[in-house]
PDB file with one MODEL, atoms N, CA, C and O in Angstrom:
MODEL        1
ATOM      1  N   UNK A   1     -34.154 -23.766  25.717  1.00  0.00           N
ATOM      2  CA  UNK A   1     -32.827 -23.633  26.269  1.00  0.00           C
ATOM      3  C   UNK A   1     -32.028 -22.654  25.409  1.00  0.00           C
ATOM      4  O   UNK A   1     -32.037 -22.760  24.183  1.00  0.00           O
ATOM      5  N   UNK A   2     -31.263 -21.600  26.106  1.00  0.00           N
ATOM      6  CA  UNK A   2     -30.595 -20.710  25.264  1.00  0.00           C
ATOM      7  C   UNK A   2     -29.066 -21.274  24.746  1.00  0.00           C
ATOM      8  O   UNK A   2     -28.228 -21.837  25.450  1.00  0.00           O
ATOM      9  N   UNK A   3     -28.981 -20.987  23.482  1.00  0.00           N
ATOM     10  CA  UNK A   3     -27.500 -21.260  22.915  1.00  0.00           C
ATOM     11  C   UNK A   3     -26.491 -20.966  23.981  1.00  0.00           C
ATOM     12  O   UNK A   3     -27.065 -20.380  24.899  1.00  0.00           O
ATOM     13  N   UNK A   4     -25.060 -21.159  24.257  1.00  0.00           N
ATOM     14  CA  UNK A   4     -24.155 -20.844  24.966  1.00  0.00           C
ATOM     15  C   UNK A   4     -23.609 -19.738  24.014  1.00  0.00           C
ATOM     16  O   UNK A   4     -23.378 -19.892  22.815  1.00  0.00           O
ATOM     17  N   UNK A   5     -23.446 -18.639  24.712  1.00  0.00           N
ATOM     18  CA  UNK A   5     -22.467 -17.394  24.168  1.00  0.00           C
ATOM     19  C   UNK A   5     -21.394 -17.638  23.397  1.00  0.00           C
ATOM     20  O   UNK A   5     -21.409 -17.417  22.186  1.00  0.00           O
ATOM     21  N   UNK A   6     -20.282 -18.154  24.083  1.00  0.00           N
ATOM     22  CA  UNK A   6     -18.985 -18.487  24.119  1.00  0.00           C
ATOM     23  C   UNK A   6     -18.248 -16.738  24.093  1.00  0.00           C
ATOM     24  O   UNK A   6     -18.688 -15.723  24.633  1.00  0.00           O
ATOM     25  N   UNK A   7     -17.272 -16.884  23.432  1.00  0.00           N
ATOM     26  CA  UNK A   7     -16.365 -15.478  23.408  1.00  0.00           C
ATOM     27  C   UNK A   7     -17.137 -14.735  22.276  1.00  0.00           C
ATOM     28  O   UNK A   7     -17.411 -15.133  21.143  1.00  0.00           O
ATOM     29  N   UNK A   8     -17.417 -13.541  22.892  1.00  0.00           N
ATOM     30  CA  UNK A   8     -17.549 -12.279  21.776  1.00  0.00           C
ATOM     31  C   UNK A   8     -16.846 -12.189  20.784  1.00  0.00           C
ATOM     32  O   UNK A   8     -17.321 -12.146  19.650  1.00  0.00           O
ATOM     33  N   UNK A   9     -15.537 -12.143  21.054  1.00  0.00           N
ATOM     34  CA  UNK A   9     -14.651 -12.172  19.710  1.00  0.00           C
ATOM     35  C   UNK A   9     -14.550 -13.133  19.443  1.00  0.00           C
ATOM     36  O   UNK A   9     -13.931 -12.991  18.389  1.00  0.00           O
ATOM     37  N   UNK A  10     -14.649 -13.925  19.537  1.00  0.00           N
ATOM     38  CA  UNK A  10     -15.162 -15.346  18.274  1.00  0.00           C
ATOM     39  C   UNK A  10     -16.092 -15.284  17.620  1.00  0.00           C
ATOM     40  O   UNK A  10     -15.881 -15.664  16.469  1.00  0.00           O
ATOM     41  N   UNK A  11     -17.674 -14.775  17.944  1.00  0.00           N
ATOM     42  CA  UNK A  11     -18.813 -13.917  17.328  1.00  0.00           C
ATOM     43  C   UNK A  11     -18.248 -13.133  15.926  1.00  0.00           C
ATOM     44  O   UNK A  11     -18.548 -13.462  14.778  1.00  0.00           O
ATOM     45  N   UNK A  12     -17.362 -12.024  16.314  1.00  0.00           N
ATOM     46  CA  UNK A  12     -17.148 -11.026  15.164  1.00  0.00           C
ATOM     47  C   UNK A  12     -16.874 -11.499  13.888  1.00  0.00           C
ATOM     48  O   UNK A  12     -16.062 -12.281  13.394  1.00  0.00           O
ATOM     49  N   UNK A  13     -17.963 -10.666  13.422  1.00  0.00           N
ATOM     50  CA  UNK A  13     -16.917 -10.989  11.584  1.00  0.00           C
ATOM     51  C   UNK A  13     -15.839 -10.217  11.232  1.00  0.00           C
ATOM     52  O   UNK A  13     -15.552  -9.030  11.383  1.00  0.00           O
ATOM     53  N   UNK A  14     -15.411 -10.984  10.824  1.00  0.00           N
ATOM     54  CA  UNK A  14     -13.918  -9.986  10.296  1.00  0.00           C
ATOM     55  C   UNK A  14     -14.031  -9.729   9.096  1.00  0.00           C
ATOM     56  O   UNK A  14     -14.289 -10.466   8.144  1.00  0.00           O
ATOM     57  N   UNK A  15     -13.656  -7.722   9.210  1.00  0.00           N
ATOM     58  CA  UNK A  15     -13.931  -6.838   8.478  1.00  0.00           C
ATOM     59  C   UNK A  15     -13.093  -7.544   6.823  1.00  0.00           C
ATOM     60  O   UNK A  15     -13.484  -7.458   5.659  1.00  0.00           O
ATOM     61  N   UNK A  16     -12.101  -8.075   7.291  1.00  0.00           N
ATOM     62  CA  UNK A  16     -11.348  -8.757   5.758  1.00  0.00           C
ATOM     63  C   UNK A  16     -12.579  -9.711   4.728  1.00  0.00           C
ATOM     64  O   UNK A  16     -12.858  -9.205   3.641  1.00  0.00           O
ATOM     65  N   UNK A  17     -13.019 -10.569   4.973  1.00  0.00           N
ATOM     66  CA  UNK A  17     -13.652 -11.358   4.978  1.00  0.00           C
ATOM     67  C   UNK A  17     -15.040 -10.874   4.180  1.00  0.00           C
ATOM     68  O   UNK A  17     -15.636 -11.615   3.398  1.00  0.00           O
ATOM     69  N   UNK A  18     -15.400  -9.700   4.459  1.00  0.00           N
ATOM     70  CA  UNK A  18     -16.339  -8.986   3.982  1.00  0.00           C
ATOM     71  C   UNK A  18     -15.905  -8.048   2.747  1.00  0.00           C
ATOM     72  O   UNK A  18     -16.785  -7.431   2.146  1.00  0.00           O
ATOM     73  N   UNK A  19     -14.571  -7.937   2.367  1.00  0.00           N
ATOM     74  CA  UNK A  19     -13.890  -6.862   1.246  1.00  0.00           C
ATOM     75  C   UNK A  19     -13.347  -6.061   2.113  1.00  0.00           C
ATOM     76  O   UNK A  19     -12.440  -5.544   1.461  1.00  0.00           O
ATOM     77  N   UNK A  20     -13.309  -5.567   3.298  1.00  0.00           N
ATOM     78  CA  UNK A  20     -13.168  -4.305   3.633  1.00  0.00           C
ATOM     79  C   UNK A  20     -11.544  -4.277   4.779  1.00  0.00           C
ATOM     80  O   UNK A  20     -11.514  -4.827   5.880  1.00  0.00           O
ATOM     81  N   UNK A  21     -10.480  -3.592   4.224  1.00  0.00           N
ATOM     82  CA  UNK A  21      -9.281  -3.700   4.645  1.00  0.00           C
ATOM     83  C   UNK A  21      -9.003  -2.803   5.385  1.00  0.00           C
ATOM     84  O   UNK A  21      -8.477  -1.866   4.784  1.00  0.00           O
ATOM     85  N   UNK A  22      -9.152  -2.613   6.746  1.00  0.00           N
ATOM     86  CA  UNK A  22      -8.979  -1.886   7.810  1.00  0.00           C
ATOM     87  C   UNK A  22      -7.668  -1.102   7.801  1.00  0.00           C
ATOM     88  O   UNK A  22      -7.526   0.115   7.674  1.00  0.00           O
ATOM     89  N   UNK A  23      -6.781  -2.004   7.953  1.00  0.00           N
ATOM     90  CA  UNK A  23      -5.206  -1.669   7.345  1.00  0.00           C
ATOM     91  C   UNK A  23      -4.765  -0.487   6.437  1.00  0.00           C
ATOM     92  O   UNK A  23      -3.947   0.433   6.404  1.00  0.00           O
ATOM     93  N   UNK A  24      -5.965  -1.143   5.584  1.00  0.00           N
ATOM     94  CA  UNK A  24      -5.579  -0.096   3.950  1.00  0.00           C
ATOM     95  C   UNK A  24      -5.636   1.272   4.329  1.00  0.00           C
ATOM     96  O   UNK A  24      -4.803   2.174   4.246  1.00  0.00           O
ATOM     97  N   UNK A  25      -7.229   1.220   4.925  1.00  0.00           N
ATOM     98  CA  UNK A  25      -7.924   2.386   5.459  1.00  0.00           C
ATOM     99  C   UNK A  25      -7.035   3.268   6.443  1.00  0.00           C
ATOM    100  O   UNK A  25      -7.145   4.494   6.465  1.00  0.00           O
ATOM    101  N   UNK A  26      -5.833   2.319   7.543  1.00  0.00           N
ATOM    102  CA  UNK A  26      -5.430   3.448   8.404  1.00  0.00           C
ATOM    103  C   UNK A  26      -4.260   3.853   7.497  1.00  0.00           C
ATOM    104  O   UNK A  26      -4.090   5.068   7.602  1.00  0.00           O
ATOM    105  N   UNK A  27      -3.134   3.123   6.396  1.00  0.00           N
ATOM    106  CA  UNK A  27      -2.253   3.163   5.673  1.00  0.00           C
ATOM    107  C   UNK A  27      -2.884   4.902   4.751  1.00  0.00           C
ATOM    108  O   UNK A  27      -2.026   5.763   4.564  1.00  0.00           O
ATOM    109  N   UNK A  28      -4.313   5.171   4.302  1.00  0.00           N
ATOM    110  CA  UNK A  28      -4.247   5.741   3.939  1.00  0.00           C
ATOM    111  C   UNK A  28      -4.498   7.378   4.806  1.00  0.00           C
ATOM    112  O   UNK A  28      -4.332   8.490   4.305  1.00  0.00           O
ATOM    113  N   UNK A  29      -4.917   7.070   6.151  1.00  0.00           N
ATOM    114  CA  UNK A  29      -5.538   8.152   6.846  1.00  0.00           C
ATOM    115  C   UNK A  29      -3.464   8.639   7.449  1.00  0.00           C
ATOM    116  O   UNK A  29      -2.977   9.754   7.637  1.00  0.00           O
ATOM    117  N   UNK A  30      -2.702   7.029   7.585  1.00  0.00           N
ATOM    118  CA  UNK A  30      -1.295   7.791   8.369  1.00  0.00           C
ATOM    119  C   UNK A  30      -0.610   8.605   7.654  1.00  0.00           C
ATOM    120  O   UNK A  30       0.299   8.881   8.436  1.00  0.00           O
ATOM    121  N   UNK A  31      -0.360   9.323   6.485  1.00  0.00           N
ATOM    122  CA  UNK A  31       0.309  10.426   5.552  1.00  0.00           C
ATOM    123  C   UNK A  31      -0.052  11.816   6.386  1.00  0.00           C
ATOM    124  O   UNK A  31       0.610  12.847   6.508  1.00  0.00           O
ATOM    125  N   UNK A  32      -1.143  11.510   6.828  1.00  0.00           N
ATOM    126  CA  UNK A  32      -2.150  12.904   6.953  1.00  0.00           C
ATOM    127  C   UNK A  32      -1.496  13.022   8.894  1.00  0.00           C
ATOM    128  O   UNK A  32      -2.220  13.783   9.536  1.00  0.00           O
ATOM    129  N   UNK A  33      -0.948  12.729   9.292  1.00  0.00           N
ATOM    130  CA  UNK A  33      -1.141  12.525  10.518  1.00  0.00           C
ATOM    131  C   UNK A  33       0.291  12.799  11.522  1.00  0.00           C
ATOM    132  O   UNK A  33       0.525  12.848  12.730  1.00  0.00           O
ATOM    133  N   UNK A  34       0.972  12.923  10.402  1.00  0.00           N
ATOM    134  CA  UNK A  34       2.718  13.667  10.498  1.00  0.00           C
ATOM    135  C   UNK A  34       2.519  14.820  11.483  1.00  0.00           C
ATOM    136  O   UNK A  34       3.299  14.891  12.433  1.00  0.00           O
ATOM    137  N   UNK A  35       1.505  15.771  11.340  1.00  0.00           N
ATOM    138  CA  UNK A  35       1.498  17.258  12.251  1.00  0.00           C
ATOM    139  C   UNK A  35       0.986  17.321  13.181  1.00  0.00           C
ATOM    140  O   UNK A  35       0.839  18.411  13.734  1.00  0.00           O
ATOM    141  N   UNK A  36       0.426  15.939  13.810  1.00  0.00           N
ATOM    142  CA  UNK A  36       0.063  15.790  15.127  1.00  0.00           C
ATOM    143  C   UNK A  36       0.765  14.982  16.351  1.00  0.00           C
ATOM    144  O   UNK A  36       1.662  14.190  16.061  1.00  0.00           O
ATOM    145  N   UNK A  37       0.463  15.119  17.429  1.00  0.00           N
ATOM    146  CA  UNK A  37       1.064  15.110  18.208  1.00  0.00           C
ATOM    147  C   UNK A  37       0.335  13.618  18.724  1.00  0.00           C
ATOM    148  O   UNK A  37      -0.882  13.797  18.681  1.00  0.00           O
ATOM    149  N   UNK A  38       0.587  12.498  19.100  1.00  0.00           N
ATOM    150  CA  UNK A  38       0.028  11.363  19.531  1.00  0.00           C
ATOM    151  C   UNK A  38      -0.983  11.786  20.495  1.00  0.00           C
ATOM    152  O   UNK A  38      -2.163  11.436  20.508  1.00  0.00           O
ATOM    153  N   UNK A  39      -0.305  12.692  21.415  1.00  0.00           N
ATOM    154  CA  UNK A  39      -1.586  12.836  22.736  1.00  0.00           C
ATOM    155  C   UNK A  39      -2.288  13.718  22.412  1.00  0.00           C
ATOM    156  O   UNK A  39      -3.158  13.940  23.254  1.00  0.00           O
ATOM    157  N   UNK A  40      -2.332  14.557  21.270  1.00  0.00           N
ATOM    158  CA  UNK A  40      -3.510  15.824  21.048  1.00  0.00           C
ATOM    159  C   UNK A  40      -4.242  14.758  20.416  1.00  0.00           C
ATOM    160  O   UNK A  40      -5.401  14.827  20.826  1.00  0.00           O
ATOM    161  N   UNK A  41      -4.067  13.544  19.386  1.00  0.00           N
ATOM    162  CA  UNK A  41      -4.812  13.019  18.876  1.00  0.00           C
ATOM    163  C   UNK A  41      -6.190  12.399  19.785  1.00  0.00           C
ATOM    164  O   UNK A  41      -7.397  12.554  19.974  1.00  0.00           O
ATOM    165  N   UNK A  42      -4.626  11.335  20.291  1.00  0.00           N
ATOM    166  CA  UNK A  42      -5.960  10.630  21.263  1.00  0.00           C
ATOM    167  C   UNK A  42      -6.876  11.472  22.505  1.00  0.00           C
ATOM    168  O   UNK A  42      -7.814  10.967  23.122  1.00  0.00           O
ATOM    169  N   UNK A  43      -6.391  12.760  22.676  1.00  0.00           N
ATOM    170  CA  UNK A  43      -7.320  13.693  23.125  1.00  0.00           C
ATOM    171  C   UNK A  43      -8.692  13.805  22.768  1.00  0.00           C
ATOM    172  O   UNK A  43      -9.626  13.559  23.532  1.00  0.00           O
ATOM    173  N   UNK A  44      -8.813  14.269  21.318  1.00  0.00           N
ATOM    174  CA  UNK A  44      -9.377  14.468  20.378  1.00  0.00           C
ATOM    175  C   UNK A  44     -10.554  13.200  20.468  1.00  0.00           C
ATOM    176  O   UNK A  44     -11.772  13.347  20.368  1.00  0.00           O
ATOM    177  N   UNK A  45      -9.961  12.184  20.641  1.00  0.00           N
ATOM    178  CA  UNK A  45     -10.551  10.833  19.876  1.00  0.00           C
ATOM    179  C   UNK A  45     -10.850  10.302  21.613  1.00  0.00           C
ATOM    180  O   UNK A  45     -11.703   9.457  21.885  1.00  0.00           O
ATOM    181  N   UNK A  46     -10.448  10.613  22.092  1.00  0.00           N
ATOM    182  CA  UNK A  46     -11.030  10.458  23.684  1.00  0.00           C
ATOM    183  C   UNK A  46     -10.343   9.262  24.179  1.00  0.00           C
ATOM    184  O   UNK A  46     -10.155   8.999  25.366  1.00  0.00           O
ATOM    185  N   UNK A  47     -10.057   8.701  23.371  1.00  0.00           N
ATOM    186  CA  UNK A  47      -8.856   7.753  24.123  1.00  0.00           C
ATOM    187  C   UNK A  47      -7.183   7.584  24.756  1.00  0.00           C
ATOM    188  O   UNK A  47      -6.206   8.306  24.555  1.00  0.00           O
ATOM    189  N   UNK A  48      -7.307   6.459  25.500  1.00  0.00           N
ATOM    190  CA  UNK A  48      -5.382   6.682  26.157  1.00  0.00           C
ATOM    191  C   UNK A  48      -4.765   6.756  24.592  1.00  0.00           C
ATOM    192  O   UNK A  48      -5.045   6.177  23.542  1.00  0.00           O
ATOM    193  N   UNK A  49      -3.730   7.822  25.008  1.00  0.00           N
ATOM    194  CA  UNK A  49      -2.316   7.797  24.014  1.00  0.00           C
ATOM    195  C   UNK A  49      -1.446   6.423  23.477  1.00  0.00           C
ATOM    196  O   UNK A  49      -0.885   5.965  22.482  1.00  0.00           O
ATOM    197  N   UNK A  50      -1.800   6.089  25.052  1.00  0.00           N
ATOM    198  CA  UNK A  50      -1.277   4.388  24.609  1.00  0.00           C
ATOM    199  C   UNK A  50      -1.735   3.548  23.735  1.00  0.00           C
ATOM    200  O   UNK A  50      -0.987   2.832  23.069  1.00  0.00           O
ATOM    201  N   UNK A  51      -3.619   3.533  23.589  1.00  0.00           N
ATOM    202  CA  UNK A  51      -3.829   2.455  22.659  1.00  0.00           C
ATOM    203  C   UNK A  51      -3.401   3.135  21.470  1.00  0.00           C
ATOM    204  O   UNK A  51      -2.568   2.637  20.713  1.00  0.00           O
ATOM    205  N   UNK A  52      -4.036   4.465  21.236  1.00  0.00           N
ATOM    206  CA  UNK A  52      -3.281   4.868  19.853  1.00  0.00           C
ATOM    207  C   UNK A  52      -2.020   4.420  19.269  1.00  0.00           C
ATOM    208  O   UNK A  52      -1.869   4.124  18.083  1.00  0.00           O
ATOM    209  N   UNK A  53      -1.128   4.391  20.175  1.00  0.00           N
ATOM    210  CA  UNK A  53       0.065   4.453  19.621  1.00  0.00           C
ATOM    211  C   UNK A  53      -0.272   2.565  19.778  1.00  0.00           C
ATOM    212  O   UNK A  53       0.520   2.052  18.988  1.00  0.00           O
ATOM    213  N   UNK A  54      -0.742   1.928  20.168  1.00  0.00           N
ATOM    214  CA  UNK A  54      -0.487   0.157  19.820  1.00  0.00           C
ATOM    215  C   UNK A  54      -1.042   0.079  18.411  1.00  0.00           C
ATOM    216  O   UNK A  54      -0.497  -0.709  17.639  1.00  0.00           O
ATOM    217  N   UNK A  55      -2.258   0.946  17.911  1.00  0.00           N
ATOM    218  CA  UNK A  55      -2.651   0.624  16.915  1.00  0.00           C
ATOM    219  C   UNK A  55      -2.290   1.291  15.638  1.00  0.00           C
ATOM    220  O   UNK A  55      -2.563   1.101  14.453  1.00  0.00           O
ATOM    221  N   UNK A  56      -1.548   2.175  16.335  1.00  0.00           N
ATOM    222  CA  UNK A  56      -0.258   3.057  15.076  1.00  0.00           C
ATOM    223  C   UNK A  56       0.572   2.498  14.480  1.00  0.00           C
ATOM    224  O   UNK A  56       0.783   2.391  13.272  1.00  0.00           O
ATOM    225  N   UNK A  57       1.438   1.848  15.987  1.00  0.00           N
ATOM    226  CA  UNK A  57       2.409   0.935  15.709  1.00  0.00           C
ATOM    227  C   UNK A  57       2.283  -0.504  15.444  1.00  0.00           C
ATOM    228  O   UNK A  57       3.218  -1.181  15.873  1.00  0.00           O
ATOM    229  N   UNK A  58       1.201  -1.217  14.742  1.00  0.00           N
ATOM    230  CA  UNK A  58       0.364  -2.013  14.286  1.00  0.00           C
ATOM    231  C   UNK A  58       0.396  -3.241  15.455  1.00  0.00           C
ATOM    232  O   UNK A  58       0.553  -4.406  15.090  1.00  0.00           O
ATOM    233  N   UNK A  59       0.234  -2.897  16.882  1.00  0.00           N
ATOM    234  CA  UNK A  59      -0.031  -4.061  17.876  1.00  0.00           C
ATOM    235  C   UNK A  59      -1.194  -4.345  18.262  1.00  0.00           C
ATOM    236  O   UNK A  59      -1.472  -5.252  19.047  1.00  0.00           O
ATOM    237  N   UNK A  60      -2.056  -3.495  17.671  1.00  0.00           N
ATOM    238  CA  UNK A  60      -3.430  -3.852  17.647  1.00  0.00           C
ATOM    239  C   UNK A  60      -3.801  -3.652  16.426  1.00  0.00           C
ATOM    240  O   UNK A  60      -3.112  -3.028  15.618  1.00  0.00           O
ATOM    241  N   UNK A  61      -5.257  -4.308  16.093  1.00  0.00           N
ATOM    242  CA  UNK A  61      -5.839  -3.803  14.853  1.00  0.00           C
ATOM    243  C   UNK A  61      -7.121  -2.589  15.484  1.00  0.00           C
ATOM    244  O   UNK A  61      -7.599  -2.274  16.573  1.00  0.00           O
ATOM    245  N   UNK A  62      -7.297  -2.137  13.798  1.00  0.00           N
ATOM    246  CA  UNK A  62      -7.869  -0.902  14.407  1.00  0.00           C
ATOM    247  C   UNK A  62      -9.445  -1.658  13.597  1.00  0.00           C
ATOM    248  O   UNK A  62      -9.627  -2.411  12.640  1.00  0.00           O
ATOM    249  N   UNK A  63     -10.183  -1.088  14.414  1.00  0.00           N
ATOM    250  CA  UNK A  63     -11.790  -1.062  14.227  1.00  0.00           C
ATOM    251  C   UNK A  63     -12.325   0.047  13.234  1.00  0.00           C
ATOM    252  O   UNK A  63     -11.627   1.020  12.950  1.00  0.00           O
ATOM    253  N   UNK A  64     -13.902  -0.185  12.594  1.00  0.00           N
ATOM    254  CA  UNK A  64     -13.970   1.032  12.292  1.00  0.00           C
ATOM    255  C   UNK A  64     -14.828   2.160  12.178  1.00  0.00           C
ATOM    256  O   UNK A  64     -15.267   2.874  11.276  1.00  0.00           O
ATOM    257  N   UNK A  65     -14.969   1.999  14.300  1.00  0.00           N
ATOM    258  CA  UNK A  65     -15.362   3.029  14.706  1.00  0.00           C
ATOM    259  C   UNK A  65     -13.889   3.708  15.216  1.00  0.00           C
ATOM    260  O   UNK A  65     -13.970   4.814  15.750  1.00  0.00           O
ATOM    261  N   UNK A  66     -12.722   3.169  15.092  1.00  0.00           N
ATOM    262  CA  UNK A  66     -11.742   3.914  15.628  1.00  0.00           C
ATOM    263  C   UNK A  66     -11.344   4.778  14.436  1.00  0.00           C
ATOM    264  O   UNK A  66     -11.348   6.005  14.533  1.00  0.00           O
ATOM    265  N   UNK A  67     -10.913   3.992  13.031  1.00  0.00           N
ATOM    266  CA  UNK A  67     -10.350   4.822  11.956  1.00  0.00           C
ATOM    267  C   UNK A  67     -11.652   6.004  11.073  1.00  0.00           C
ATOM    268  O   UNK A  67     -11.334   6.519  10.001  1.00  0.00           O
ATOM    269  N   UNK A  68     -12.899   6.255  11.641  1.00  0.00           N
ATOM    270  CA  UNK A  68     -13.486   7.465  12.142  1.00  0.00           C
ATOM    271  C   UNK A  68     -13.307   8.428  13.105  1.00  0.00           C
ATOM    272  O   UNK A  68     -13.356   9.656  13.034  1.00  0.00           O
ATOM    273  N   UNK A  69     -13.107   7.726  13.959  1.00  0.00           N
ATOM    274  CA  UNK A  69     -12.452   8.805  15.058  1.00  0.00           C
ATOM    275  C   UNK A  69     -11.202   9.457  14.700  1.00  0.00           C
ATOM    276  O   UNK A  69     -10.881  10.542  15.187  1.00  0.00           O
ATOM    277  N   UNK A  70     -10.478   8.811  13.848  1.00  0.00           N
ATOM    278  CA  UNK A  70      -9.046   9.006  13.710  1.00  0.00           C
ATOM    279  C   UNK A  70      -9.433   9.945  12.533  1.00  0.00           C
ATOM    280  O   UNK A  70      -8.525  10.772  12.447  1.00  0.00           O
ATOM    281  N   UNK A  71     -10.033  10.096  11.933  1.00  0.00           N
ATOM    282  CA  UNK A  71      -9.961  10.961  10.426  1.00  0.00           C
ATOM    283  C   UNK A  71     -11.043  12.018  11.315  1.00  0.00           C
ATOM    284  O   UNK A  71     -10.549  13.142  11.231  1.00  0.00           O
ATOM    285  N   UNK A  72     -11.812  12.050  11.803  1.00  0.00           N
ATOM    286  CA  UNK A  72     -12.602  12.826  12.361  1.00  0.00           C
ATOM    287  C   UNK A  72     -11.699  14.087  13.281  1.00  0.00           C
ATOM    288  O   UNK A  72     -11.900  15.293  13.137  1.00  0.00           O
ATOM    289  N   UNK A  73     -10.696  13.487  14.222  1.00  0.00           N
ATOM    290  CA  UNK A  73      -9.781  14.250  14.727  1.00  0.00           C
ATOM    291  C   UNK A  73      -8.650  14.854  14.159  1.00  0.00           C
ATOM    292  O   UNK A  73      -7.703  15.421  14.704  1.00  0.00           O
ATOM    293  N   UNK A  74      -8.933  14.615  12.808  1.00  0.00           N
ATOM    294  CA  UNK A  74      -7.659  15.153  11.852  1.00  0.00           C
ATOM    295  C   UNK A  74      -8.427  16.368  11.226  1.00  0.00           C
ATOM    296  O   UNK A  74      -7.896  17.427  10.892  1.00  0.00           O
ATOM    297  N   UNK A  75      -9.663  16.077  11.127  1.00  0.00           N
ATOM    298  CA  UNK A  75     -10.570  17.124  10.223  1.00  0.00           C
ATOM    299  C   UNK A  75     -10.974  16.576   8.772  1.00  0.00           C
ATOM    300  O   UNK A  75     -11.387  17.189   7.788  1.00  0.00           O
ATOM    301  N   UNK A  76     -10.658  14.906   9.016  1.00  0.00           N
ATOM    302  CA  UNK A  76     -10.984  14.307   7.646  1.00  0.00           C
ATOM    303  C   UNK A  76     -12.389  13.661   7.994  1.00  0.00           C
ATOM    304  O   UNK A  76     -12.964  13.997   9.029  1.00  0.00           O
ATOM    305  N   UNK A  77     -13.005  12.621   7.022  1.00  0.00           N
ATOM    306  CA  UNK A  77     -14.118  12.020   7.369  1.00  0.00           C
ATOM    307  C   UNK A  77     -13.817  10.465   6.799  1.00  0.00           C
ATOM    308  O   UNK A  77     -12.964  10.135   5.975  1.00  0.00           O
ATOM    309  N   UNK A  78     -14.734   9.665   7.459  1.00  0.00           N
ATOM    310  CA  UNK A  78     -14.496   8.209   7.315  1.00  0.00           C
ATOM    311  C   UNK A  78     -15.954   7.972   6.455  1.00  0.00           C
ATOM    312  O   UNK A  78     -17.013   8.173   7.049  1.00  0.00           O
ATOM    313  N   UNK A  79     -15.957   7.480   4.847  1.00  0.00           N
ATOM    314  CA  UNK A  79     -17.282   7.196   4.700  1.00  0.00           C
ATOM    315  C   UNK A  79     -16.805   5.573   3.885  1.00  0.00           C
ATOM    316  O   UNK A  79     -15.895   5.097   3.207  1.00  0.00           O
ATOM    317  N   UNK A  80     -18.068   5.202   4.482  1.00  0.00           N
ATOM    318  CA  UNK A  80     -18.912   3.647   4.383  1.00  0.00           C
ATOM    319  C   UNK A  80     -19.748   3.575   3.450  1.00  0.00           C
ATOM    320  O   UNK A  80     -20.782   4.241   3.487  1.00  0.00           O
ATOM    321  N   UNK A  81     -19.498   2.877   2.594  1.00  0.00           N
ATOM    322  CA  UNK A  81     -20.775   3.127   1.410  1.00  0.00           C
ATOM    323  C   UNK A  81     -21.106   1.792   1.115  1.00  0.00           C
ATOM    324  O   UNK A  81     -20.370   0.825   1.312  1.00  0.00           O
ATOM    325  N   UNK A  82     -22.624   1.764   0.472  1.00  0.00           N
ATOM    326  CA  UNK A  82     -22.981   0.430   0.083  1.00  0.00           C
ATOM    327  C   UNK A  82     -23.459   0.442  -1.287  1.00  0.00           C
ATOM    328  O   UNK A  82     -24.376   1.169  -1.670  1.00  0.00           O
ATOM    329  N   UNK A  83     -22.695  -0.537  -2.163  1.00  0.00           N
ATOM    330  CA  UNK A  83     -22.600  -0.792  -3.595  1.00  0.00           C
ATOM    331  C   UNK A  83     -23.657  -1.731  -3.495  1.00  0.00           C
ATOM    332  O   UNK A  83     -23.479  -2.780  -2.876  1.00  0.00           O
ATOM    333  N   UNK A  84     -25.378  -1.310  -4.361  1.00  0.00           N
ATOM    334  CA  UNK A  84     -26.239  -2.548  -4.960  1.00  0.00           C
ATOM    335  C   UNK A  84     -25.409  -3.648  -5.509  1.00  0.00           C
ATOM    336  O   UNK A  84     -24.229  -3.564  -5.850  1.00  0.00           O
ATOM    337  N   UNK A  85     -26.301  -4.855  -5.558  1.00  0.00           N
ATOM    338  CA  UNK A  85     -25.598  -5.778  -6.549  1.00  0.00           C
ATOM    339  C   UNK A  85     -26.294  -5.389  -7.579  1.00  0.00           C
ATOM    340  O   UNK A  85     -27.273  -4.645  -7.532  1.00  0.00           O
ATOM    341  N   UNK A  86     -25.620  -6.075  -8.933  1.00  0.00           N
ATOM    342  CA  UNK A  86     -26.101  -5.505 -10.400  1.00  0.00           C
ATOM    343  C   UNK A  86     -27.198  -6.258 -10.654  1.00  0.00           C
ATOM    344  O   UNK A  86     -27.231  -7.343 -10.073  1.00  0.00           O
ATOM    345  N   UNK A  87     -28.008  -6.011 -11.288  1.00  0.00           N
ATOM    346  CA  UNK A  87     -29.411  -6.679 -11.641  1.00  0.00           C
ATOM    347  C   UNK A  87     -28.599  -7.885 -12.751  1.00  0.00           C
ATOM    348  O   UNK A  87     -27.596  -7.753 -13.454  1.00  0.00           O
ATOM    349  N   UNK A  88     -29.378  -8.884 -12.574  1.00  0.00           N
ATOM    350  CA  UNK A  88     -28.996  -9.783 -13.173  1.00  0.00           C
ATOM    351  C   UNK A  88     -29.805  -9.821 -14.534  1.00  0.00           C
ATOM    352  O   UNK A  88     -29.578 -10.702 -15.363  1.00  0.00           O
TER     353      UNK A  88
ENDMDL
END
């Protein structure tokens, strides 16, 4: 018998939870982002102007395949790195 699904987003791990502060990440990509225009962005990034601006204006949280897209359409880059643990 298969497990019941339930909600996908109940599934997700949250990126906090793991070290990793999504927030921080767009706090540091929004400085850079003054000389654009909301809709050239989300052009760029292929999405409505609208969600951009919900997740600008912090009514959504941002993912982070979005805050790649978002540094990607600026001409910046989003990198992910993985720290070994230390040998004991």
């Amino acid at each position: 018998m298969m497990p019941k699904k339930g909600n996908p987003k109940e599934n997700r791990l949250d990126p906090a939870s793991a070290g990793v502060d999504l927030d921080a990440i767009l706090d540091e990509i929004r400085p850079h982002l003054a000389d654009y225009a909301k809709k050239d962005l989300a052009e760029a990034m292929g999405i409505n102007p609208v969600a951009l601006g919900h997740v600008l204006n912090g009514h959504r949280k941002p993912n982070i395949a979005f805050l790649a897209s978002l540094a990607a359409a600026i001409g910046g880059s989003l990198d992910v790195k993985f720290h070994p643990p230390r040998k004991r």
